[in-house]
N, C-alpha and C positions, 0 to 999 in steps of 0.2 A: 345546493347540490349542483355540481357542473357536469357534463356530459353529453353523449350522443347519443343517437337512436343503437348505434353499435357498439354501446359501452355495455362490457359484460357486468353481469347483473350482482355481482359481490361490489358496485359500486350503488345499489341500491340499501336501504335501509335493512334489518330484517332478514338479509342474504351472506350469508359469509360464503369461505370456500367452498367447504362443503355442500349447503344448500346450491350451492351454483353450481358443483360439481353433477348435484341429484336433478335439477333440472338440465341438464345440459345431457341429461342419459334420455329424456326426451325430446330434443332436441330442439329446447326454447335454449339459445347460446347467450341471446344480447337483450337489451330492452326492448328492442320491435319485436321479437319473436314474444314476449311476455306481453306485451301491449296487445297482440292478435291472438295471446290465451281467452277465447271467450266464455263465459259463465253456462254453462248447461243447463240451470233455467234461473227464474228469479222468485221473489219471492212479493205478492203484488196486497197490500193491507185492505183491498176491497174487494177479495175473497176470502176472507177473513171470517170466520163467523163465531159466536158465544157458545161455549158449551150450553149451557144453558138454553139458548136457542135450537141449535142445534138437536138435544136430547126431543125438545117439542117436535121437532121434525122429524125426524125417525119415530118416534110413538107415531106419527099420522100417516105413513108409510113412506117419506124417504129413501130411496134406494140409489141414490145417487154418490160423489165423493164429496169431503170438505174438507176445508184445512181450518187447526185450530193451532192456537200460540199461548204455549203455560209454560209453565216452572214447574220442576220436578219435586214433589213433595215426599215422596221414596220410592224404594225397588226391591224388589227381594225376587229370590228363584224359588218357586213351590214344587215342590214334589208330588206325586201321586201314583203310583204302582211302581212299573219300572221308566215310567215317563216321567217329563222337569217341564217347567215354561217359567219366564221368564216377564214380570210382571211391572209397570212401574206406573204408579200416578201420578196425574199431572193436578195443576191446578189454572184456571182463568179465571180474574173478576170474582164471581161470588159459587164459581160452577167447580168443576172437577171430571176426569176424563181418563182412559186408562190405556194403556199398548201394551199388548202381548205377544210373547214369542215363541216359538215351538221348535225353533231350532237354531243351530247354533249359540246359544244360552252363554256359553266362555265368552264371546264377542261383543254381545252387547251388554253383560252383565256389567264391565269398566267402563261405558261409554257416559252413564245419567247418575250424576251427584246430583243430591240432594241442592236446591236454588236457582241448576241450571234452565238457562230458558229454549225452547225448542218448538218451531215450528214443525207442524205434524198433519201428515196429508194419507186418505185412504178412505175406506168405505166402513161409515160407522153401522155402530150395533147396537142394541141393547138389551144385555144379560137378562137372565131371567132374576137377576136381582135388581134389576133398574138401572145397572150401570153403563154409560157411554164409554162402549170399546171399540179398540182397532184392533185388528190382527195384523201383523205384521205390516206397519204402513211406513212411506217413505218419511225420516224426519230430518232435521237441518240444525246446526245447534247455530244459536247465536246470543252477543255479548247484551247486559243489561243494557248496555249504552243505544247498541240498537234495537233492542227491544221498546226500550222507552223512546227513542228517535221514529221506530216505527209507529207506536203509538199513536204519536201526536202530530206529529208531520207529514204521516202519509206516504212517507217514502219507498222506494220499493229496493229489494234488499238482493244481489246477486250471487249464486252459489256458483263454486268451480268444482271441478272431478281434481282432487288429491289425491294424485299418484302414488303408488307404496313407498319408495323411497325418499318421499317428501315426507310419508305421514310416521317414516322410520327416524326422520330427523324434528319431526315433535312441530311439524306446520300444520297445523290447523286451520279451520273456516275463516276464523276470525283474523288469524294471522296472515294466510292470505291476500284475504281481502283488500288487510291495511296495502301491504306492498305492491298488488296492484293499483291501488287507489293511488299511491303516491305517485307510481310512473306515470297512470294515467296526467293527473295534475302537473305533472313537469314535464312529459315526452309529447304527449296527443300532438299539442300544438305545432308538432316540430315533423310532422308526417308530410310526406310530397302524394299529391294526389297520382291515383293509378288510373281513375277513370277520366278521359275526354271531357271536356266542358260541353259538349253537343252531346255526347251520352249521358252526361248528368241530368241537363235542360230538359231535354226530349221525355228522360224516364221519371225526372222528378224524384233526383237520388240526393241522399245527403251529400257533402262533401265527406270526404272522409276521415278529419278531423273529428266532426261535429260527430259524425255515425259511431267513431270509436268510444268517445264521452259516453253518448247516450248506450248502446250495449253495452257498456259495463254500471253506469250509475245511470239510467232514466228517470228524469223528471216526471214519467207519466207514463202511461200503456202504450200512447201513439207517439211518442217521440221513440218506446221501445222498438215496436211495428217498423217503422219505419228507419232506423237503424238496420233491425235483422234484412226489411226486403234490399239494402244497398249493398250489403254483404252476401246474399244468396245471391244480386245480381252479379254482381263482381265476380264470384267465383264461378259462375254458370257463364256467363261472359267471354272468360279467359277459355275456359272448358270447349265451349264453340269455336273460339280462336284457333287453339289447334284442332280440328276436327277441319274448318273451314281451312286451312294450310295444307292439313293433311291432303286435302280431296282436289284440293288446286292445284296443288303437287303434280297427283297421280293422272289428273284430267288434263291440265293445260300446258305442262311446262315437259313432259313426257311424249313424244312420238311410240305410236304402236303400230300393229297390223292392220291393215284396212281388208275385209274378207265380206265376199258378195255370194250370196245366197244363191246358186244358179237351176236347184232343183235338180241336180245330178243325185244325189243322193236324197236329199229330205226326200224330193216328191214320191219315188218310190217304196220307200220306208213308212211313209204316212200312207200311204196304200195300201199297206199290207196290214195293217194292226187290224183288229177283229175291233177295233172302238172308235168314236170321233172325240177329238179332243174338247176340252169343253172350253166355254167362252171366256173361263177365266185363266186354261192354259195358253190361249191363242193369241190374248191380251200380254200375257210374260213372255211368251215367244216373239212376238212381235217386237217388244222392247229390246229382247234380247239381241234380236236382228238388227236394229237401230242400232245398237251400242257397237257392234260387231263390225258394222261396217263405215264409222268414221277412223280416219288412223290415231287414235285415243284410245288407249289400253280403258278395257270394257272394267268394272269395281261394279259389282250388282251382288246383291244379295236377293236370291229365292225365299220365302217365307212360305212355310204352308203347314195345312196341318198334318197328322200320320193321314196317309193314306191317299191325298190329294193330287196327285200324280204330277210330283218335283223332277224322279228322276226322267220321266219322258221327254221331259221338254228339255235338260241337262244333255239325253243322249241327241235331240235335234241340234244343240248350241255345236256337241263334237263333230256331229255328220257336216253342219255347214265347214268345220275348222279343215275338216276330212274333204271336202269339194275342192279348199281352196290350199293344198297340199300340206296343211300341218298336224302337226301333231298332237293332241289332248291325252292331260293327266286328270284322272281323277284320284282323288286323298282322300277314305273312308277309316273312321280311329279303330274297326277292329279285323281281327281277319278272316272273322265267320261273312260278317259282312263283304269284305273284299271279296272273296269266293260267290257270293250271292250273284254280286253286280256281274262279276266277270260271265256264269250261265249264264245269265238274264241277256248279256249284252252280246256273247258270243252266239245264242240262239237268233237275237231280233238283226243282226247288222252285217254276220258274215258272208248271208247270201250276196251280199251288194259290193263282194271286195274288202270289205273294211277289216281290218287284223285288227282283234283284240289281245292282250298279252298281260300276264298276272305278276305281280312282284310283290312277296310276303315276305314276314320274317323266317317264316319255318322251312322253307324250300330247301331242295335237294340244291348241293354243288352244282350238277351238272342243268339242270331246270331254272338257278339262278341264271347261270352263264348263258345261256339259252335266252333267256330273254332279256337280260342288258346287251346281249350281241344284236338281239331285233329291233329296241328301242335306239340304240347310237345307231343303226342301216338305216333306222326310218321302214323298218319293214313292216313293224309295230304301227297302226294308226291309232291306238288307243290305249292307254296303258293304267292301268285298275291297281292300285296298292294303298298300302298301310304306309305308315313313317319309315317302309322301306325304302320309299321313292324320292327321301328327302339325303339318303346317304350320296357321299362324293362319288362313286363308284359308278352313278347311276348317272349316262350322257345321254342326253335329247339329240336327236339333227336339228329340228326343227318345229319346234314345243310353242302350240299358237294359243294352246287353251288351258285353264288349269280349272277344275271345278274340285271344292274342296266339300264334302258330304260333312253334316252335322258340325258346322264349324266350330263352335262353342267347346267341341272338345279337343280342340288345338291352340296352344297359343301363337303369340304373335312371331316368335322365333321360328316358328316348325312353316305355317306359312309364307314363312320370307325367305327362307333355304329351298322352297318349290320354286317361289314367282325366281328366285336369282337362278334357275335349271335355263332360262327362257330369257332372250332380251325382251322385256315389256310385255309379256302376256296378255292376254285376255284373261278375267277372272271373276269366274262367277262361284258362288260359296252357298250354299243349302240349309236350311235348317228346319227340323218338322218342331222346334223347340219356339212356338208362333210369339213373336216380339210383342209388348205392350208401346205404344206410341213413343211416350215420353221416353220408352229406352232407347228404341232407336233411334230417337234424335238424339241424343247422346252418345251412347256407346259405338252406333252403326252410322251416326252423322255422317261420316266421309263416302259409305257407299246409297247407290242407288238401289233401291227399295224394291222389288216386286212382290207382292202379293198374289199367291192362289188360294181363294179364300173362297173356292165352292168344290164342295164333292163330285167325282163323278155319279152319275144319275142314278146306277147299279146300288149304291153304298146304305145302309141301311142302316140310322143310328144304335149304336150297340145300347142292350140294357144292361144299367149298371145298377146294383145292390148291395147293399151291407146285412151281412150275418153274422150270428153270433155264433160260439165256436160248437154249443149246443146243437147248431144247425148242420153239422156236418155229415152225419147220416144222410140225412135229405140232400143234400148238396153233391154226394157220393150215386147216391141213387139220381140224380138228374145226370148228371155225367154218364152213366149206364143208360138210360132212357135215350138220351140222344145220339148216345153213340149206333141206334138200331137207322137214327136218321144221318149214319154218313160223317156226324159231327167227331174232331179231334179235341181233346183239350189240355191245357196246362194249368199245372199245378206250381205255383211258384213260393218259392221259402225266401228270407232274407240272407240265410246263410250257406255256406256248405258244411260247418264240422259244429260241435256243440263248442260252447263257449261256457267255464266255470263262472265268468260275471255275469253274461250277458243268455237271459232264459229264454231263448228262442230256438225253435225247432229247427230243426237240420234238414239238409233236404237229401243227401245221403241217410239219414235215417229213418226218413218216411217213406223213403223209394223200396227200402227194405220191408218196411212194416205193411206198406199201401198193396204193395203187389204178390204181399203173400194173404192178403185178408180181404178188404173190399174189392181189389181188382187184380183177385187172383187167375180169373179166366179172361184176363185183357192180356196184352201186350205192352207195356209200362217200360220208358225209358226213362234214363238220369243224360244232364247237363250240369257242368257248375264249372265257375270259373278258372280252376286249379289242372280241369283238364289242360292238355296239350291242344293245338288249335288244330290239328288235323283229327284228331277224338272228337272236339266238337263239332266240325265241320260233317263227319260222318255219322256222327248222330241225330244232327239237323238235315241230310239227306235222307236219313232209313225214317225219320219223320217226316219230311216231305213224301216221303213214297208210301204211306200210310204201314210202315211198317212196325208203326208203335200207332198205339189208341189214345194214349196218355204219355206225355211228357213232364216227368219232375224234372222242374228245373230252377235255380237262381234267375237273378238278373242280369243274366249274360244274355237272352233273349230280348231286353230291353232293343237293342238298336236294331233297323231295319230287317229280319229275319221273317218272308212271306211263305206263309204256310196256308193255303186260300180255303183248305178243310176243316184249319185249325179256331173254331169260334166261340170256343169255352175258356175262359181264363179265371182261374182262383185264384189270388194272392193272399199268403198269410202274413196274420202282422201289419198288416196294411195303413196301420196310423203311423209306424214308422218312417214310410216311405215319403217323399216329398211328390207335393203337386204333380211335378213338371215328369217325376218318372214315372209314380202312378198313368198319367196320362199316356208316357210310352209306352208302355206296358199293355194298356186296355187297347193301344194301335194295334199290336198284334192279331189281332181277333176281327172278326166280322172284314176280311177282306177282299172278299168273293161276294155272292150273292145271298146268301144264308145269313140269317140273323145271329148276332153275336151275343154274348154275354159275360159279363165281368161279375164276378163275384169279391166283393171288398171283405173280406175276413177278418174278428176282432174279438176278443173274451165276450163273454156274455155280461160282464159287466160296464166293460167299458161301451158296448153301443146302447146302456140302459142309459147313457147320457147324451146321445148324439142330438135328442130336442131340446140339450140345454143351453141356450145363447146370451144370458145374462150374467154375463163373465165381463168384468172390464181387465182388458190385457192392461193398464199402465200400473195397476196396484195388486198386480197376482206374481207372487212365487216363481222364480225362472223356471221349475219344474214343472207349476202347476199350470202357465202363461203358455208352455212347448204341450201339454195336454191338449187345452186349450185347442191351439194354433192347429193338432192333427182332429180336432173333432171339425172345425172351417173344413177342412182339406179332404176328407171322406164327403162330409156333406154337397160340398162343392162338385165334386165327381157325379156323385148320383142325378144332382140338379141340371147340367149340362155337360155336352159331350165337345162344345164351341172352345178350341183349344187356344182361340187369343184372350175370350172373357177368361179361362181359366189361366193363361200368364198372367192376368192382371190383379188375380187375386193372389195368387202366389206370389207376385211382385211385392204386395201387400203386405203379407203376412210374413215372407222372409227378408226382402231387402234385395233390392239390383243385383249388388254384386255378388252375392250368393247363387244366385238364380245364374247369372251370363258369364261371372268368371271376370267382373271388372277389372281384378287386379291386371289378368292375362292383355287388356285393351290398349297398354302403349297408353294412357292419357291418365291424369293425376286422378283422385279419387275424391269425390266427393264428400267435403267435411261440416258445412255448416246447412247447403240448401237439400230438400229433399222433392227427389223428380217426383213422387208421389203425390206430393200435396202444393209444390211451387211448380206446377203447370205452366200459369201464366207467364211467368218471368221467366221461366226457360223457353218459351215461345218469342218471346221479343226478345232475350240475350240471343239466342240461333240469328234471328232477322238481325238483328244489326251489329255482328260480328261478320254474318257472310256479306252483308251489304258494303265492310267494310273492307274485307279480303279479296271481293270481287273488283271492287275498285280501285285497290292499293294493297296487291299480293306479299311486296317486300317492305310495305310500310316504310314508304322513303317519303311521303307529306307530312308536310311539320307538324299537321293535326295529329297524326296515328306517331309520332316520336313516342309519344308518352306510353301507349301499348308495345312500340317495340323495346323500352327499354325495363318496361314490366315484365314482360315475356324474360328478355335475357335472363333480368334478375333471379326470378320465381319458378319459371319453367324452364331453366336452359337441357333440362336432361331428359325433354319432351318435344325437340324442336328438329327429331330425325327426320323427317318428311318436311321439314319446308325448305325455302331457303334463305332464311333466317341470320347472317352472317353476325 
């Protein structure tokens, strides 16, 4: 066979047009991109165990997983009322073994002919007729050839994810495997290293020949091991690379404002607040000052948790911008909120001079005009909006500051249509959505870090609970009880209208039912997201002004809405919700001096499981696995109210980009390493990518050639912020 790494792959074995058409729909085009298809796991002959064996071990309490390897000796679908499962025995050595199905029965009933051989991995059982079974466990089919190759040689056997239209063209396991095996065997050798020879040396990586061999065919566990760590490092590496470009960009190669703190404003604004900031706003403040007054556009990120007092120190960053004659926007994603900041800011700052000015989507003609005529005079020092303040319409004088509220729910585009309002801004960006480490070295790499990570002194950990739906009487009646003590509270629904698929209560129907029965002698308001934003805006005033006792409402209350009476909060359906909202959610509350209280709402059956933790997520059901995952996620709530340990379990349990919105980051997505559990290596890929970028930003020494011409390759369509030619 002749060829190159860039010969399309109908000049492999095994591939015709079509097959190369079907991979080329995911976008393996040539034989390198099929050479860096890697296996999603393997299959390793010394975990390996006998039924036989096996069966002893679960008779003595075994509850652990194993994998066994037989041959299918039949299958049949049993029936029993209006229910089917899906049945088939296996055979090993002198044992026997059985897998069962409970669903989808059509799908796998054509997959187990009678000889085939089939590795099979899950959590064994044994019937009350003695027999070793699996319920629904992972299996892997492969050929007698390696079966008896595994056998006896120990070998370890690699599995690949077969895409539909591959398995619609009749490519199987086995048939895979061969075609890769073969480029392996003719292309590997012919790879150009991407990594540095001093980043090789130093980290003790494979070459990259040697690592592609070994992940797909290892000789052993630790030739595997060390394969996966040269490829988690390489692509954590590169990942750093641009991050490290990105922030060298914005830091060094950029001219900004230089703004001097002269105490015209802060000092007497800090004066006047009825509180003293605490030691760990003083500490972000201070940095913030630092960064403000070199001429290097300021890139900081605020981390904190709800209620931590971000926006304080956000409104000290605009008052210095405001000493030193500019201008500050803040970008908050909703317009309940926008209206919030704008009171809050137009009470604490006007006495001193400073003009604050609102720009929404909903405004009046003439209320628009009005205040794009203030912000282009500069009459405006402070200017509070939604994604209205990113339209072309919308002219600065002189825009020195940009703070962006809850950033995560902005992408990179909306962002960047602000910072271009401004030559070189200053920009600091908020988030009470508290980072886990490993992500912001990642994701927030390029900016500088603040943490406030202490309460003010006042704040009193809210208690949180789970009920069952049984409990609601009582939970009704405590709502009345405390309401004699001054206290507001919210009732939150997941939806606003009923749903024929989806059986969850409405909060338009309980608003109806709630305040004509249990609190028919309160004052009971509706919110939901379908209102108009000046509906919501006025109904979140007549509740601030305690003109409702009770607020049903959706998750439109999620984002910063301070209601300092309001310390009761109900959510129903509460496994539904994810970590990270649940946690916004319970911000609402306890944000005054009064103890707060969250109530996590749930069937009475499903909290009859919340003490049950012997679930292994890798061999459960994606239904039963997402169960699972919300029974972590209530429990987690109740146990702490520390809202970075709870990013870090949510990070866990969902996945980075889930959680932060990776896709939105401007930087490739992580495919082989995971920041979760490759800590390490994501700690030295940072170190010796910045160390590299700091010393050679355009990679113009002949060492760093071989990362600049990696980069063009691999990431040229992530290369916006350097300057990368």
């Amino acid at each position: 066979m002749s060829g190159t790494l860039d010969s399309k792959l109908d000049t492999l074995n095994g591939i015709g047009k079509k097959r190369a058409e079907a991979f080329e729909h995911y976008n393996i085009n040539n034989v390198e991109d099929l050479l860096f298809y890697f296996p999603v796991k393997h299959l390793d002959r010394s975990n390996i165990t006998k039924s036989s064996e096996l069966k002893k071990y679960v008779a003595n309490g075994y509850d652990g997983e194993a994998t066994l390897l037989g041959f299918v000796i039949k299958s049949e679908e049993i029936n029993y009322g209006k229910k089917s499962m899906f049945k088939v025995l296996f055979k090993d050595g002198n044992g026997t073994f059985e897998c069962v199905w409970f669903n989808a029965i059509k799908y796998f009933s054509g997959r187990f002919n009678a000889g085939d051989n089939f590795a099979v991995a899950g959590k064994p059982v044994l019937t009350k007729y003695g027999n070793l079974q699996f319920a629904h466990p992972d299996f892997d089919k492969i050929t007698d050839e390696e079966s008896e190759n595994f056998k006896h040689t120990g070998k370890i056997i690699p599995f690949y994810s077969i895409p539909k239209k591959l398995k619609e063209l009749n490519l199987g396991d086995f048939g895979l495997r061969n075609i890769i095996r073969e480029a392996v065997e003719v292309y590997a050798d012919s790879l150009t290293e991407t990594l540095p020879p001093e980043i090789l040396k130093s980290n003790q990586l494979l070459p990259v020949s040697q690592a592609l061999k070994e992940i797909h065919y290892p000789r052993n566990l630790e030739t595997l091991q060390n394969a996966l760590r040269r490829f988690k490092y390489e692509e954590l590496f590169y990942f750093e690379i641009l991050v490290a470009l990105k922030k060298h960009k914005i830091r060094n190669l950029r001219r900004g404002v230089a703004m001097k703190a002269n105490g015209k404003l802060v000092k007497p604004f800090l004066e006047s607040l009825p509180f003293k900031l605490t030691q760990a706003q003083l500490k972000v403040l201070a940095e913030i000052r630092a960064d403000m007054e070199i001429d290097k556009p300021m890139n900081r990120l605020i981390q904190g948790d709800v209620g931590s007092g971000k926006t304080i120190v956000a409104i000290l960053a605009m008052l210095i911008a405001a000493e030193n004659g500019y201008q500050s926007a803040i970008m908050v994603p909703t317009e309940i909120l926008a209206n919030q900041h704008y009171d809050t800011l137009k009470k604490m700052v006007s006495r001193f001079g400073v003009n604050v000015v609102s720009l929404i989507g909903g405004q009046t003609k003439a209320i628009r005009a009005e205040a794009l005529a203030d912000i282009k005079s500069h009459k405006a020092n402070i200017v509070i909006g939604t994604h209205a303040l990113i339209e072309d319409t919308v002219e600065f004088d002189k825009l020195g500051l940009i703070v962006i509220d809850e950033q995560h729910r902005f992408g990179v585009t909306q962002r960047s249509k602000l910072r271009d309002k401004a030559d070189l801004p200053d920009c600091l960006v908020m988030t009470a959505t508290p980072i886990p480490r490993t992500l912001s070295m990642t994701l927030y790499g390029d900016l500088d870090v603040s943490t406030i990570d202490k309460m003010p002194a006042n704040r009193k950990p809210i208690r949180t609970v789970i009920r069952g739906e049984s409990s609601l009487r009582g939970i009704y009646k405590f709502i009345l009880d405390k309401h004699e003590e001054g206290y507001q509270s919210y009732i939150v629904y997941p939806m606003v209208e009923e749903s024929e698929k989806i059986d969850l209560k409405a909060a338009t129907t309980h608003y109806e039912e709630l305040s004509k029965t249990f609190f028919k002698n309160r004052d009971v308001g509706l919110i939901h997201g379908k209102m108009k934003w000046n509906e919501k805006q006025e109904m979140m005033k007549r509740f601030a002004d305690k003109e409702f006792d009770i607020l049903i409402a959706t998750t439109v209350i999620e984002v910063g809405i301070d209601v300092p009476d309001a310390n009761i909060i109900v959510i129903n359906d509460a496994y539904r919700y994810g970590l990270s909202q649940l946690h916004q959610l319970r911000g609402r509350v306890g944000r005054g001096s009064k103890q707060g209280f969250c109530i996590l709402l749930a069937s009475d059956e499903y909290t009859k499981q919340l003490q049950k933790f012997d679930f292994n997520l890798d061999y459960l059901s994606p239904a039963k696995r997402e169960k699972i995952k919300s029974i972590l996620r209530l429990n987690s709530m109740v146990k702490t109210s520390d809202g970075f340990l709870l990013s870090e379990i949510d990070m866990k349990l969902r996945g980075p980009g889930d959680i932060f919105g990776t896709k939105q980051s401007g930087f490739p997505e992580l495919k082989i390493a995971d920041i979760n559990k490759d800590t390490s290596i994501l700690v030295k890929a940072k170190q010796d990518a910045f160390e590299i970028i700091n010393d050679d930003p355009n990679l113009v020494f002949p060492g760093d050639s071989l990362i600049k011409t990696k980069l063009l390759k691999s990431y040229k369509g992530h290369l916006k912020f350097s300057s990368i030619a």
